[in-house]
C-alpha positions in Angstrom: -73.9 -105.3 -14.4 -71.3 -106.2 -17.0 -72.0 -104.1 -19.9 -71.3 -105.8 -23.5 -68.1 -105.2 -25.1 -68.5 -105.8 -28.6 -66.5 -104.6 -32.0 -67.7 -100.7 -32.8 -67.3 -99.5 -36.5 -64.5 -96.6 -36.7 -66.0 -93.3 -35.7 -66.7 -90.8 -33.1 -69.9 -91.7 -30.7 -70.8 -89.0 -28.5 -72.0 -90.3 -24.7 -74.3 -88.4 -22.6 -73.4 -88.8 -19.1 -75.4 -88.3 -15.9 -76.6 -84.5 -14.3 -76.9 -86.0 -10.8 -77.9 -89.3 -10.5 -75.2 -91.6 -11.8 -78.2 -94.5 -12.2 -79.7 -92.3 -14.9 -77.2 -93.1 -17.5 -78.5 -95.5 -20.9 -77.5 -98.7 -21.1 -75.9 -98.1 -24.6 -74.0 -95.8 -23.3 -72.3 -98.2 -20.8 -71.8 -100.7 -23.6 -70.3 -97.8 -25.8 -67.8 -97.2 -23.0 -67.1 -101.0 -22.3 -66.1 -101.6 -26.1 -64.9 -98.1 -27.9 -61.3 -98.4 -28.8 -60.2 -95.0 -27.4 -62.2 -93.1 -24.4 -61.9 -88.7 -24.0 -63.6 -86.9 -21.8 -64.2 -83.3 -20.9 -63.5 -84.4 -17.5 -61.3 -87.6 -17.3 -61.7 -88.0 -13.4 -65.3 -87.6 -13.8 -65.7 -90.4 -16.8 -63.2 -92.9 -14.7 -65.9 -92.7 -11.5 -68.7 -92.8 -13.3 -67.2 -96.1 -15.2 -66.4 -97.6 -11.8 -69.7 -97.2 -10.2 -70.8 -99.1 -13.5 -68.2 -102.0 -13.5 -66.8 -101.2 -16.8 -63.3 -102.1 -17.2 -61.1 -99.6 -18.5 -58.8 -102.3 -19.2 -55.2 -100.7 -20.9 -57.2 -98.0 -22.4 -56.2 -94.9 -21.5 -58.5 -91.7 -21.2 -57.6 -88.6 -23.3 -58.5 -85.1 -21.6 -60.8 -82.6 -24.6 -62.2 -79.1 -23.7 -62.5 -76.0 -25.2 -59.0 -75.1 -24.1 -56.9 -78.3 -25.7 -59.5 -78.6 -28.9 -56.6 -77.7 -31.2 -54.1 -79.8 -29.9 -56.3 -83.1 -29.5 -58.3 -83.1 -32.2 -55.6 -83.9 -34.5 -54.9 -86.9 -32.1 -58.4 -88.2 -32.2 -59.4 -88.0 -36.2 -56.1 -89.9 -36.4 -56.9 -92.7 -34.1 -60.3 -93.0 -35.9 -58.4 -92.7 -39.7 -56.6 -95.9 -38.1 -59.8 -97.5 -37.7 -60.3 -97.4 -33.9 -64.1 -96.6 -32.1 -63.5 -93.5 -30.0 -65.9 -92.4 -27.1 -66.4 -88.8 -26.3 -68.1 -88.2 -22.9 -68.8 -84.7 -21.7 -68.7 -84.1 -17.8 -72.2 -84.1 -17.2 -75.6 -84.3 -20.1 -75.2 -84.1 -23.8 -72.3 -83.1 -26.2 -72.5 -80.0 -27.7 -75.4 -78.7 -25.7 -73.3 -75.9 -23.9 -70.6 -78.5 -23.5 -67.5 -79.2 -26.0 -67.6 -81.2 -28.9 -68.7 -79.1 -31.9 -65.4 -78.4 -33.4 -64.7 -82.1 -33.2 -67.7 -83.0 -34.1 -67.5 -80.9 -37.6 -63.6 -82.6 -38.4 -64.7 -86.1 -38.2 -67.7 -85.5 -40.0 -65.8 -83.5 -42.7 -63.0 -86.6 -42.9 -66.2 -88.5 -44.2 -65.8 -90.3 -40.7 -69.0 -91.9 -38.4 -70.3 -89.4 -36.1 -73.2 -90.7 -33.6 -74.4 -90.5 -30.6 -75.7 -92.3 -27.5 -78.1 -90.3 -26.1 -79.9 -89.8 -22.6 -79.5 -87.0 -19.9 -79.9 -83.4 -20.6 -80.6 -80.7 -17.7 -82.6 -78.6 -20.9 -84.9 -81.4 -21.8 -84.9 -82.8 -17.4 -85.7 -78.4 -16.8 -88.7 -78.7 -19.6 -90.2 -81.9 -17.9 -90.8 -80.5 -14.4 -91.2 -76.6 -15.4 -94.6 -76.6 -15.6 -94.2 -74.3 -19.1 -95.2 -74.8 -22.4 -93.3 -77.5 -24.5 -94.2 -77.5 -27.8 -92.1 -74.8 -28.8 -88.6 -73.9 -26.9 -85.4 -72.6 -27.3 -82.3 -73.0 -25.6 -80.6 -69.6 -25.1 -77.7 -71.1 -23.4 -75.8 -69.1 -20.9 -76.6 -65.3 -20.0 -73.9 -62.7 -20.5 -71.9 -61.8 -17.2 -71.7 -57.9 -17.9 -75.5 -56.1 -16.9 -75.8 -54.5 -20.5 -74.5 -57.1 -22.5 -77.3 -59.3 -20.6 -80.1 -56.9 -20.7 -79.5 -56.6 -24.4 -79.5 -60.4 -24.8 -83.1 -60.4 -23.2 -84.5 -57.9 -25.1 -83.5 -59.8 -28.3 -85.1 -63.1 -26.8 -88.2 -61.3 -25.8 -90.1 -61.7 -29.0 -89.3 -65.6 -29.9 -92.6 -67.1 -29.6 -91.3 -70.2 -27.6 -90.3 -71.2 -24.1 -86.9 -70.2 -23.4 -84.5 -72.3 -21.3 -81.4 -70.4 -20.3 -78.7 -71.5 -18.1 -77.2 -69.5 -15.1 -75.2 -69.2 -12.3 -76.2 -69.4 -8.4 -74.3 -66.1 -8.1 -75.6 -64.0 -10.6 -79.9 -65.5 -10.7 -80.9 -62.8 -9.1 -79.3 -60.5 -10.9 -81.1 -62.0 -14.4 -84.2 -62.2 -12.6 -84.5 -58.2 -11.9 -83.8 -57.8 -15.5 -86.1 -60.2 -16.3 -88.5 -57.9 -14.1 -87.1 -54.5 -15.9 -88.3 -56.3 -19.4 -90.7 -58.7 -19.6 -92.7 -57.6 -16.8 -94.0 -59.4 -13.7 -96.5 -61.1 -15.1 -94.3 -63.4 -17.0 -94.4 -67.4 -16.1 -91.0 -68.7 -14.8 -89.7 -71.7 -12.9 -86.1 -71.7 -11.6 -85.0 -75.3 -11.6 -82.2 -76.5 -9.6 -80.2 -79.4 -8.5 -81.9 -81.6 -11.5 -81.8 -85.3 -10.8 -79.7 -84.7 -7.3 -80.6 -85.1 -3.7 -81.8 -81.4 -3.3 -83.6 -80.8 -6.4 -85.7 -77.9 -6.4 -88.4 -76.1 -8.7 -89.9 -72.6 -8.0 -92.9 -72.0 -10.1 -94.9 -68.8 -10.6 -94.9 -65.3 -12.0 -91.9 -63.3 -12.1 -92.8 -61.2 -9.4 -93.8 -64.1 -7.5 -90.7 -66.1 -8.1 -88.3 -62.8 -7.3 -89.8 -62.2 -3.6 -89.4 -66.4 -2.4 -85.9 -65.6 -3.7 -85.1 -62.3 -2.1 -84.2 -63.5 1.4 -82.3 -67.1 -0.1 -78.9 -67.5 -1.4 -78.6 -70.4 -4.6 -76.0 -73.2 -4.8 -76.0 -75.6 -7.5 -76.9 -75.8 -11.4 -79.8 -74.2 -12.3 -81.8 -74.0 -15.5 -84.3 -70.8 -16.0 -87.2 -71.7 -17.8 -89.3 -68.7 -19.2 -92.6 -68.7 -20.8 -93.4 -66.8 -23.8 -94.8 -63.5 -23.6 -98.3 -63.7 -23.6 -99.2 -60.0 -23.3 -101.9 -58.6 -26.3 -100.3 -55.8 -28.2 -103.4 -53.8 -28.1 -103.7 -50.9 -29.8 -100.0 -50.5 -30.4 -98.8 -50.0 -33.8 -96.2 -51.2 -35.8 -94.5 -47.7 -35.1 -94.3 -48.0 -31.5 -93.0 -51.4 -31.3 -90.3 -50.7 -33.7 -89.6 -47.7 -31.7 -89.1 -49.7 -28.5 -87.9 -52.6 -30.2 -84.6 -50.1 -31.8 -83.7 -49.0 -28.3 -82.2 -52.4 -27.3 -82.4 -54.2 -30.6 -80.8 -53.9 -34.2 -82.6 -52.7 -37.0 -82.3 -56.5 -38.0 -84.1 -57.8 -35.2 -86.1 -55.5 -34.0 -88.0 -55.9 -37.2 -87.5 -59.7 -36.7 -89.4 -59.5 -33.1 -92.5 -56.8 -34.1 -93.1 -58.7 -37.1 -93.8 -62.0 -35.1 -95.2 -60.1 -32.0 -98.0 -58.4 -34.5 -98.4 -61.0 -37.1 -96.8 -58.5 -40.1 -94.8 -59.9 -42.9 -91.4 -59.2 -42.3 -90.3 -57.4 -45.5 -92.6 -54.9 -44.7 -91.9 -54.4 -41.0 -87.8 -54.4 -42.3 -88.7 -51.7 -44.5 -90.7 -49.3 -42.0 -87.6 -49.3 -40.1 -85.0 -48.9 -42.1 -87.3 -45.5 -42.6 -87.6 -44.9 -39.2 -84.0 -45.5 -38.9 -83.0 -42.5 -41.1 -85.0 -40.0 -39.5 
């Protein structure tokens, strides 16, 4: 394949890269590779095999290194290539820009310089995750990462509990089962899940089922790989439970803020008025 190399207008075009399967990435994205003036990456080893496998020449270009932890440093560099009027390509290491990966920063200076910002899109392990889940997708939310520290996390899924929308969370091989028994603790065992693994690679993997279900074909294995957590809403009736009570749950885990937030959509209340009972509650 010889992908086109044509003249790109000044401006920062984002490049989603492959989550496994190097095949999977767009054909624009190859040509925006093959003609930007400039090329960064999250990963520079990573963008210069991927490139290879493809046939596109690097040519005398050289390939800047931008992460979270030389953002302030580079960025500088890269609005001012694009001031001079050069094309650059940003490529994260693996799926979309921005989507739990760098760019955002950069993203916002460019666009604030009244530069081009775009994008070539294609892979995504949130959007891959939603295809083979199983789950609901007409509603979702990505949740990103889980907090590391057991409080911090359970408090984090308490607040999520009451978005009425599939949740899609990323985690770690080392700590899923320690999410999933809080998972259990909060949402109950009932609650759909699918643990998706290994997207697009040799060994993917999906388990399907209830919580409880999910938890005991996972007891006895050990995880390696990425993996995306894909939660379905909770569908349990609040029957006969008043506003009260839910609030009263709601404000052990939650702030005043958001408890309100979550009974309010869980009970179909306005919101005002569900803010208001607990502020009440909240003095006495």
């Amino acid at each position: 394949m010889n992908p086109e190399t044509r003249q790109l207008p000044a401006g920062l075009y984002f490049v989603a890269t492959p989550i496994g399967t190097a095949r999977d990435i767009t054909l624009r994205a190859l040509d925006v590779l093959a003609s930007a003036d400039v090329l960064a990456a999250e990963d520079t080893r990573t963008l210069r095999h991927l490139m290879q496998i493809h046939g596109v020449p690097l040519r005398d270009r050289q390939v800047l290194a931008y992460h979270d932890h030389n953002g302030p440093a580079m960025r500088p560099k890269l609005l001012a290539a694009i001031a001079e009027g050069k094309s650059v390509a940003y490529a994260s290491e693996a799926g979309t820009p921005l989507v739990a990966d760098p760019g955002y920063q950069l993203a916002k200076e460019v666009q604030e310089a009244g530069h081009l910002v775009t994008s070539a899109p294609g892979p995504s392990a949130v959007i891959a995750a939603l295809s083979v889940a199983g789950l609901p997708t007409d509603r979702f939310m990505f949740a990103g990462f889980a907090p590391a520290a057991k409080v911090a996390r359970s408090t984090w899924l308490a607040e999520l509990n009451g978005i009425p929308a599939t949740l899609v969370i990323y985690e770690s091989p080392k700590r899923i089962h320690r999410i999933l028994d809080d998972m259990l603790d909060i949402y109950g065992g009932e609650r759909q899940i699918a643990i998706c693994r290994e997207l697009t690679k040799k060994f993917e993997e999906v388990l399907r089922g209830s919580l409880s279900d999910v938890i005991a074909i996972a007891a006895e294995r050990s995880f390696k790989g990425e993996i995306v957590l894909v939660v379905d809403r909770d569908r349990r009736e609040a029957q006969g439970e008043t506003m009260e009570e839910a609030l009263m749950k709601a404000m052990e885990t939650m702030s005043v803020k958001d408890a309100a937030a979550m009974v309010a959509t869980a009970l179909g209340l306005h919101k005002r008025q569900v803010y208001q009972a607990a502020l009440e509650m909240k003095k006495t």
